[in-house]
DRENDO-1510 file (C-alpha; in Angstrom, 1 decimal, always signed):
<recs>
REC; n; res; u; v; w
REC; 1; UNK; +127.2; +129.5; +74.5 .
REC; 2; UNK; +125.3; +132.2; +75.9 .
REC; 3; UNK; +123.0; +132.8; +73.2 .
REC; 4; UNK; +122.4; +129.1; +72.8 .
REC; 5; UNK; +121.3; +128.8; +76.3 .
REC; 6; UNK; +119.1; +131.5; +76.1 .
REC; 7; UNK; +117.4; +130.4; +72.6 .
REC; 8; UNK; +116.8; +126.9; +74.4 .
REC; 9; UNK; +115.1; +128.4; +77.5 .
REC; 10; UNK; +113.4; +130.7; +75.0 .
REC; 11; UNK; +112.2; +128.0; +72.9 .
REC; 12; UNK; +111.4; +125.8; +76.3 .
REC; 13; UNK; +108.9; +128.8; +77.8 .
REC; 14; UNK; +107.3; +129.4; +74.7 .
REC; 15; UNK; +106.7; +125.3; +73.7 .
REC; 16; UNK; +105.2; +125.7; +77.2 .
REC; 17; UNK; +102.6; +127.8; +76.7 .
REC; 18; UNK; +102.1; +127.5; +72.6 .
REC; 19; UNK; +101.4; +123.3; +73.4 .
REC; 20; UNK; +98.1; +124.3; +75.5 .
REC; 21; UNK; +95.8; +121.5; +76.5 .
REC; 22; UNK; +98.5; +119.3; +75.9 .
REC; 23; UNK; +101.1; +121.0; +78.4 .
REC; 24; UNK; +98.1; +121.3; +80.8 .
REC; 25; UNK; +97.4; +117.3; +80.5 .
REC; 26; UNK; +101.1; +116.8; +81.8 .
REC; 27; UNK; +101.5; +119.1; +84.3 .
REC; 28; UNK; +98.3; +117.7; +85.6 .
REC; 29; UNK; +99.5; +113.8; +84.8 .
REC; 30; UNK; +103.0; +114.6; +86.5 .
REC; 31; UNK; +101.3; +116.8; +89.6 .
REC; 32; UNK; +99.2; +113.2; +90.2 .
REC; 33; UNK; +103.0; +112.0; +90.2 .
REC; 34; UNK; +104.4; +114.0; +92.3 .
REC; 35; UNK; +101.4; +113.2; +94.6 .
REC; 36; UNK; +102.4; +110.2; +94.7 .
REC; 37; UNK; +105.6; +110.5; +95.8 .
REC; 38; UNK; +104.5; +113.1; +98.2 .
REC; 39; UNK; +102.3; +110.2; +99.3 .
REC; 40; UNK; +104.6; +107.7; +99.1 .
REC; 41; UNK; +106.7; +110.2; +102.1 .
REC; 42; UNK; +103.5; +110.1; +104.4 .
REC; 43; UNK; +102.7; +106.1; +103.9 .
REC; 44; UNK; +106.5; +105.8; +105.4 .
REC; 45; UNK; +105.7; +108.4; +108.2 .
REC; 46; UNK; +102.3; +106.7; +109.5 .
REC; 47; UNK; +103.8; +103.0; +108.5 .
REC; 48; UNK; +107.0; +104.3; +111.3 .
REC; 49; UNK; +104.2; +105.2; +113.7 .
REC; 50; UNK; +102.0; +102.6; +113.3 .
REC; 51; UNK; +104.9; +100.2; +114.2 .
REC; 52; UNK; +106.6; +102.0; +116.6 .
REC; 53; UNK; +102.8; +102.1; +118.2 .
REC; 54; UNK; +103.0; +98.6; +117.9 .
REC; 55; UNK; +106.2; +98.1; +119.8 .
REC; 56; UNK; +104.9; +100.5; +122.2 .
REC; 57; UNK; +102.6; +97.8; +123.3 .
REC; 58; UNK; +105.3; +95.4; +123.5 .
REC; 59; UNK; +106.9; +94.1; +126.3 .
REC; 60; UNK; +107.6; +91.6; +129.0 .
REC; 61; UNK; +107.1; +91.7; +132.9 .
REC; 62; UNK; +109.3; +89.9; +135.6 .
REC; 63; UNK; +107.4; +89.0; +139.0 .
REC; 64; UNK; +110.0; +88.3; +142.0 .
REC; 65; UNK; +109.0; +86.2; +144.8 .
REC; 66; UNK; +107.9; +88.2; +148.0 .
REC; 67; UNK; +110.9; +87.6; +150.0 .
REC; 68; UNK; +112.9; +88.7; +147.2 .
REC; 69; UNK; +115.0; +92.2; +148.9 .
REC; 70; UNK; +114.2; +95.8; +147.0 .
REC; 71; UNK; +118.0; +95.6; +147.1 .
REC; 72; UNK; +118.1; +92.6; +144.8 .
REC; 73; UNK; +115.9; +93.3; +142.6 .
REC; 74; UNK; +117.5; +96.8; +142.3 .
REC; 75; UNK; +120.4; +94.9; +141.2 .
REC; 76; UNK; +118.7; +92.5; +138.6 .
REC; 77; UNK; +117.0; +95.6; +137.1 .
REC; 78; UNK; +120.9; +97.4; +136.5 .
REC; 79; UNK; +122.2; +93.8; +135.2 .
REC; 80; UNK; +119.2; +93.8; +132.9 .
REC; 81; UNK; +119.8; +97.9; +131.6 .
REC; 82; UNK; +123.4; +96.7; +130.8 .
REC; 83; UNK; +122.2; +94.3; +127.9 .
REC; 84; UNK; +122.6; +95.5; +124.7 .
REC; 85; UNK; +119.0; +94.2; +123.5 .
REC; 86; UNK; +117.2; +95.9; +126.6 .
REC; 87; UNK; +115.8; +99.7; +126.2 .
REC; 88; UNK; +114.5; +100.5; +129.2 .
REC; 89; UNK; +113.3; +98.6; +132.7 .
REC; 90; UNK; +110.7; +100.3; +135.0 .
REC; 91; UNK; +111.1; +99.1; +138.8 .
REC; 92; UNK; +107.2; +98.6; +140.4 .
REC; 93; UNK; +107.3; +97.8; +143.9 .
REC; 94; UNK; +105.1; +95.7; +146.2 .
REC; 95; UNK; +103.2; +99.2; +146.9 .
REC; 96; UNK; +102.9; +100.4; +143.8 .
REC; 97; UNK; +101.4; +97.2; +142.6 .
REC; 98; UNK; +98.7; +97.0; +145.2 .
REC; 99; UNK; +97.9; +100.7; +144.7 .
REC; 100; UNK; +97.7; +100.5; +140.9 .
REC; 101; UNK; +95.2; +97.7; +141.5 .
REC; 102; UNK; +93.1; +99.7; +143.6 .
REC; 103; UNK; +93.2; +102.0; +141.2 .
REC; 104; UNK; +92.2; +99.8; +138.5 .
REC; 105; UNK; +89.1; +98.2; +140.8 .
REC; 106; UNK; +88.3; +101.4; +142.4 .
REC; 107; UNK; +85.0; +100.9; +141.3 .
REC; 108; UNK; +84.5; +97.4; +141.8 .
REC; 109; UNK; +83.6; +97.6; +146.2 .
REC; 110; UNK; +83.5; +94.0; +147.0 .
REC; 111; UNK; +87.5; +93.8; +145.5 .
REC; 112; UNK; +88.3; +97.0; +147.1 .
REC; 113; UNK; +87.2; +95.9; +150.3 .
REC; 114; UNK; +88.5; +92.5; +150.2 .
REC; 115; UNK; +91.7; +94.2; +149.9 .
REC; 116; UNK; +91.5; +96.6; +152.8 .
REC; 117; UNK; +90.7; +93.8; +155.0 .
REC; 118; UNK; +94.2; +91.8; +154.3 .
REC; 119; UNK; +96.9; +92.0; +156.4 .
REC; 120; UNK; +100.1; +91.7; +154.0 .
REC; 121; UNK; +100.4; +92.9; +150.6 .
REC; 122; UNK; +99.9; +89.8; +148.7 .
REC; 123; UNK; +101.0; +91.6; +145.5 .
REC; 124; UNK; +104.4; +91.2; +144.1 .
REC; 125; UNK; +107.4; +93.5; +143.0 .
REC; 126; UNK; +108.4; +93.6; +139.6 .
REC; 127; UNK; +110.5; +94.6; +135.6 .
REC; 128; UNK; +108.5; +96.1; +133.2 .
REC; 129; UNK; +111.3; +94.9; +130.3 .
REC; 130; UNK; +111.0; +96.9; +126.9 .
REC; 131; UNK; +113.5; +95.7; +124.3 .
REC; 132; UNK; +115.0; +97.6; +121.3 .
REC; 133; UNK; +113.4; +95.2; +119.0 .
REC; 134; UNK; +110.6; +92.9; +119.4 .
REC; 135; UNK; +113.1; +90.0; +118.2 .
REC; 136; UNK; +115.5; +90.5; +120.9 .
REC; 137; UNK; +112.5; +89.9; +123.9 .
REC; 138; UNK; +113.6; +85.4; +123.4 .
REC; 139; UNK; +117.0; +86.5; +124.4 .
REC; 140; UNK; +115.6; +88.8; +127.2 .
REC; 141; UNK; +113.5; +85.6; +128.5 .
REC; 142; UNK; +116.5; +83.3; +128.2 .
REC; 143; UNK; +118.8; +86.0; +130.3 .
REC; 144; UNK; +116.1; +85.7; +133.2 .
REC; 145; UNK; +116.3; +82.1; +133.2 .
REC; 146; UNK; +119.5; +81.7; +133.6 .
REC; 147; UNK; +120.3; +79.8; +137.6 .
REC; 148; UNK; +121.8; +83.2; +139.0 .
REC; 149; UNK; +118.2; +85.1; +138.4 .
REC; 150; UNK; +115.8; +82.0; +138.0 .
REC; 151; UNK; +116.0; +81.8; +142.3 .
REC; 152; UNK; +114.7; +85.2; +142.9 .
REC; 153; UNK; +111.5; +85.0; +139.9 .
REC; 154; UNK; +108.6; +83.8; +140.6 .
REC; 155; UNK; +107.1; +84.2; +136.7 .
REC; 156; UNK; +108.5; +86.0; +133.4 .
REC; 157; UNK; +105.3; +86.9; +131.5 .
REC; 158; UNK; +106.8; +86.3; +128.2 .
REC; 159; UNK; +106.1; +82.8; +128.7 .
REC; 160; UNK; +102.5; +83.4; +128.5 .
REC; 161; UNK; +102.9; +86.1; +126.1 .
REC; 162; UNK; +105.4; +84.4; +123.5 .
REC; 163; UNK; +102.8; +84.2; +120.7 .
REC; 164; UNK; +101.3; +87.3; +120.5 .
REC; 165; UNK; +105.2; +89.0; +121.0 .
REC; 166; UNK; +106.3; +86.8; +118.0 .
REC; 167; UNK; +102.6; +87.8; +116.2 .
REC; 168; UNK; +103.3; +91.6; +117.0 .
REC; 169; UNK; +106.8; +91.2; +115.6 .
REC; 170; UNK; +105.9; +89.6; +112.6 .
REC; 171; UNK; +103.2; +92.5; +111.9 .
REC; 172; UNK; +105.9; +95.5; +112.4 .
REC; 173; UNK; +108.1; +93.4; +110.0 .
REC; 174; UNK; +105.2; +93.1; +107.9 .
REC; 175; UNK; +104.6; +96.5; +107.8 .
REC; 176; UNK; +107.8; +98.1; +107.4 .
REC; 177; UNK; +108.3; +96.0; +104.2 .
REC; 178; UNK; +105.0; +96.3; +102.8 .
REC; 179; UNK; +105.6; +99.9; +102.7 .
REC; 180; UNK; +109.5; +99.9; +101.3 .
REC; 181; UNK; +107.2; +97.3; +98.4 .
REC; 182; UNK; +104.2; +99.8; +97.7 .
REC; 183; UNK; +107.3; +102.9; +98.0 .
REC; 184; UNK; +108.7; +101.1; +95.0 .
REC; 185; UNK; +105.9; +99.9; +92.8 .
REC; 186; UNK; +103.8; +103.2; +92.7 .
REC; 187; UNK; +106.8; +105.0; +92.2 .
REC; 188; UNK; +107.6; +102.8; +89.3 .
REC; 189; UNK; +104.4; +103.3; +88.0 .
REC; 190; UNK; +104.3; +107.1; +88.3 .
REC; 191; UNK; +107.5; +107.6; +85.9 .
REC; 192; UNK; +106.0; +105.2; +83.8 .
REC; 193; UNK; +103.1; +107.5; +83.3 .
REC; 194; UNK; +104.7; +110.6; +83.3 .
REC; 195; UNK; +107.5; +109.2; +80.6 .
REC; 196; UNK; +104.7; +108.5; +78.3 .
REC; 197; UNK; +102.7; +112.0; +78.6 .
REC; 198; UNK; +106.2; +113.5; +77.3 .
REC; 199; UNK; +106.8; +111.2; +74.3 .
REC; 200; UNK; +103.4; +112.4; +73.5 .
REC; 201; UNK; +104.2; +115.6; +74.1 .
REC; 202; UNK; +107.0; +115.3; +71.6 .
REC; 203; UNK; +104.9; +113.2; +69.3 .
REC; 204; UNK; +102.7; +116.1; +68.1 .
REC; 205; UNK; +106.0; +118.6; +68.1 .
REC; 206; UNK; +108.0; +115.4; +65.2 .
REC; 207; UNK; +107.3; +118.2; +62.1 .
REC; 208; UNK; +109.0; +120.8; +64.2 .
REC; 209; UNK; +111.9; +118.5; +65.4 .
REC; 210; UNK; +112.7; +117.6; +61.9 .
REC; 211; UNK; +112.0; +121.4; +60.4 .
REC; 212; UNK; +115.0; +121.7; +62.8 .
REC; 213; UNK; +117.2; +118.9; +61.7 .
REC; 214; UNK; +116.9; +119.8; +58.4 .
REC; 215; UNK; +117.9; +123.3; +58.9 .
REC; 216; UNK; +121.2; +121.9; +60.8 .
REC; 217; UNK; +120.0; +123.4; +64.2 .
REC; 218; UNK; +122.5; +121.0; +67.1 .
REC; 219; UNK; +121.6; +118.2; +69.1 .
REC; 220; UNK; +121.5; +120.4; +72.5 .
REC; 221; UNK; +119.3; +123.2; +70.9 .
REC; 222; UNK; +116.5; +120.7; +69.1 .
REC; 223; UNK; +116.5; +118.9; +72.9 .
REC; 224; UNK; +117.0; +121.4; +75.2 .
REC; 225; UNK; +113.6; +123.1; +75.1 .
REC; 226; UNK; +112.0; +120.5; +75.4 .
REC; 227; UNK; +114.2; +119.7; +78.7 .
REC; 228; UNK; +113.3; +123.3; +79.8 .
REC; 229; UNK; +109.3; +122.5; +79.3 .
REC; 230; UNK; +109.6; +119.2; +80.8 .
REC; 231; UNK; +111.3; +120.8; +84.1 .
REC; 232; UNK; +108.9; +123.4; +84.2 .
REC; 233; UNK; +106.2; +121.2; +84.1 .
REC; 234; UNK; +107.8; +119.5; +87.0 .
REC; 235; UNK; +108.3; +122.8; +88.9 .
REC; 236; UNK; +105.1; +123.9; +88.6 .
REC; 237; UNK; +103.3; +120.2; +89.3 .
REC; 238; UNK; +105.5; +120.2; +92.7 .
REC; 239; UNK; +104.0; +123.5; +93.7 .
REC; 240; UNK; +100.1; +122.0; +92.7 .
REC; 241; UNK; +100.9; +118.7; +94.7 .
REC; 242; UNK; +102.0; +120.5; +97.8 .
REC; 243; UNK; +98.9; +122.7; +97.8 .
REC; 244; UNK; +96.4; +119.7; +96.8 .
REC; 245; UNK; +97.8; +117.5; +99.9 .
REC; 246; UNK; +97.4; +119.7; +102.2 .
REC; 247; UNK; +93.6; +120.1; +102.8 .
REC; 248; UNK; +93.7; +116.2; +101.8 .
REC; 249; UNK; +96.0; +116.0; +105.1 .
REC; 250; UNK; +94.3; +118.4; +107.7 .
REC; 251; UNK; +90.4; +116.3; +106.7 .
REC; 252; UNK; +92.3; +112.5; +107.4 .
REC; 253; UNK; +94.3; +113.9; +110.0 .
REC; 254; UNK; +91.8; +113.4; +112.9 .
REC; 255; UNK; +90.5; +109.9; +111.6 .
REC; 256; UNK; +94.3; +108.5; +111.4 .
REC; 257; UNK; +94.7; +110.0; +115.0 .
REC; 258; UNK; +92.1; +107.4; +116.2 .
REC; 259; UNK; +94.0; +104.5; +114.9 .
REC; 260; UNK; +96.9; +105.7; +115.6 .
REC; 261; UNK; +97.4; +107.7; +118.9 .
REC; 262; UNK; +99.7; +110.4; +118.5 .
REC; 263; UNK; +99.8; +110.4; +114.7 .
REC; 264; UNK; +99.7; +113.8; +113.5 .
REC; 265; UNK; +100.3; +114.0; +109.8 .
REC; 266; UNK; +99.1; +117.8; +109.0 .
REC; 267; UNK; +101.6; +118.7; +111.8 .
REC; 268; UNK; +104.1; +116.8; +110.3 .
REC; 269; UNK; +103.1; +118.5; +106.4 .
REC; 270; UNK; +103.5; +121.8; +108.6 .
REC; 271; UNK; +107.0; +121.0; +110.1 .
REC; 272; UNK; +108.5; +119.6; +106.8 .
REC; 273; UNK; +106.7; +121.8; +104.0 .
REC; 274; UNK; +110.1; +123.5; +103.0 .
REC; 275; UNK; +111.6; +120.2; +102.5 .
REC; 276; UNK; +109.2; +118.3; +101.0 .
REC; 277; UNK; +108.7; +120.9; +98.7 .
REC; 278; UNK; +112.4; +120.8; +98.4 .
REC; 279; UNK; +112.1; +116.9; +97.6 .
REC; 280; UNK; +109.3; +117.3; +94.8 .
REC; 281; UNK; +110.5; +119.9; +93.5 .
REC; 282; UNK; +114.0; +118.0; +92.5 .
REC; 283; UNK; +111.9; +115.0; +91.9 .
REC; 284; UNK; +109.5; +116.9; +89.5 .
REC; 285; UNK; +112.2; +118.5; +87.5 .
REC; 286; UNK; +114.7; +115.3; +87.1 .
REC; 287; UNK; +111.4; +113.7; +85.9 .
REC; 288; UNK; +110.4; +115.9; +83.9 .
REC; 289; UNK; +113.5; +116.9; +82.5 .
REC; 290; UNK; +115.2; +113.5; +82.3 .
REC; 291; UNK; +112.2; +112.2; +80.3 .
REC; 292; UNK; +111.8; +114.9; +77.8 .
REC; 293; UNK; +115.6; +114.3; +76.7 .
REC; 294; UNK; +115.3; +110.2; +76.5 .
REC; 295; UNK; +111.9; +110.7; +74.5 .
REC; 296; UNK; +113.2; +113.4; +72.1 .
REC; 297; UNK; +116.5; +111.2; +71.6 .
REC; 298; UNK; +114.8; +108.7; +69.4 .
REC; 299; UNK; +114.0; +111.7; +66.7 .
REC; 300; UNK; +117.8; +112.4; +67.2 .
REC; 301; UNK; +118.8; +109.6; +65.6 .
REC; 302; UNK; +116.0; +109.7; +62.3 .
</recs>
């Protein structure tokens, strides 16, 4: 068993370096590959960001009438955190309001003074509501209109809003999917192309496979080198990808950063590297390997 392992790994090195341009073609069609599915990894990562930059942006705001107590709406805001569809609710008071609106017209002076000159804080208190999933904001609304809150709220801006919540939903949905689809199709695709270097790498080694045959060599020894050069081809395409993507990364990173605040995809490449490596490299060789032995079976059974 020994010996027959080692003639097959034998065999597999030396088919890998006596097949030349042809080994070179597939380790080069199967690093493209394995770009891909490195690829594939990052499309998720920025997808996830983009749409949880998306639901950042989400939300809905509850404005309580002006002789509505801090005490109540303290009270409304702890009902609300108790929901199960409700993430987090910030608490801006009267004075907040009217000094973030300063803030925000600071440089407009006949606003700033009309303000100054008021007596009362016409502003009101209110929720800053962010749900766990844009869906769940309907149920939110419908909560607050309920006859026990309803008395105390003067608006709930998701009235207003409804449309571009429901338009914002239907884009992370959109999103999310159109990656899992693209995830799918190019990895479909990839195998596809790397299944059909092998079988040619095969082809032009038939003579050989039959030399073999004839000569009695076993299933397992005719196949197995190829297996071994199909894996090393994988091995050795997982290293290329890796190093390929990663200038590719750091040069797009700052552009994606504009569309997408707080995306950082070279840090990300940096963080991970071990395990996407780790990833590709199993990919690479079950690819490799897997296809070698379906395409070399059909010469099994001449």
């Amino acid at each position: 068993m020994f010996t027959i392992i080692s003639r097959i790994f034998h065999f597999g090195f030396k088919n890998f370096w006596r097949n030349g341009w042809l080994t070179m073609i597939t380790v080069i069609i199967m690093t493209l590959a394995l770009m891909v599915f490195a690829w594939l990894i990052f499309f998720g990562v920025v997808t996830s960001r983009a749409a949880a930059s998306i639901e950042d942006k989400i939300d809905i705001s509850v404005y309580f009438n002006t002789n509505t107590s801090e005490d109540e709406i303290l009270s409304i805001q702890q009902s609300l955190e108790s929901l199960s569809q409700v993430q987090s609710v910030d608490y801006v008071s009267q004075d907040q309001a009217l000094a973030i609106f300063k803030q925000n017209h600071a440089n407009d002076t006949t606003i700033t003074q009309a303000v100054n000159e008021l007596d009362t804080n016409p502003l009101e208190a209110s929720l800053n509501i962010k749900a766990k999933n844009p869906s769940q904001y309907a149920a939110i609304a419908n909560y607050l209109n309920s006859s026990d809150l309803s008395q105390y709220i003067d608006s709930v801006s998701y009235t207003e809003n409804q449309s571009v919540i429901d338009r914002l939903a239907r884009i992370v949905r959109t999103v999310e999917v159109g990656g899992a689809v693209v995830m799918i199709v190019f990895a479909l695709l990839a195998g596809l192309v790397v299944f059909n270097t092998i079988r040619l790498a095969i082809y032009s080694n038939r003579e050989e496979i039959g030399v073999m045959r004839v000569v009695g060599a076993s299933n397992a020894l005719v196949r197995g080198p190829f297996v071994v050069e199909g894996m090393l081809c994988g091995a050795i395409a997982a290293i290329l990808a890796l190093i390929i993507s990663a200038p590719i990364l750091f040069a797009i990173d700052p552009y994606l950063n504009v569309f997408i605040p707080g995306m950082n995809l070279f840090q990300y490449f940096a963080v991970h590297v071990v395990q996407l490596f780790f990833y590709l490299f199993l990919f690479g060789i079950a690819l490799g390997g897997l296809s070698s032995f379906v395409s070399v079976k059909r010469y099994l059974k001449n």
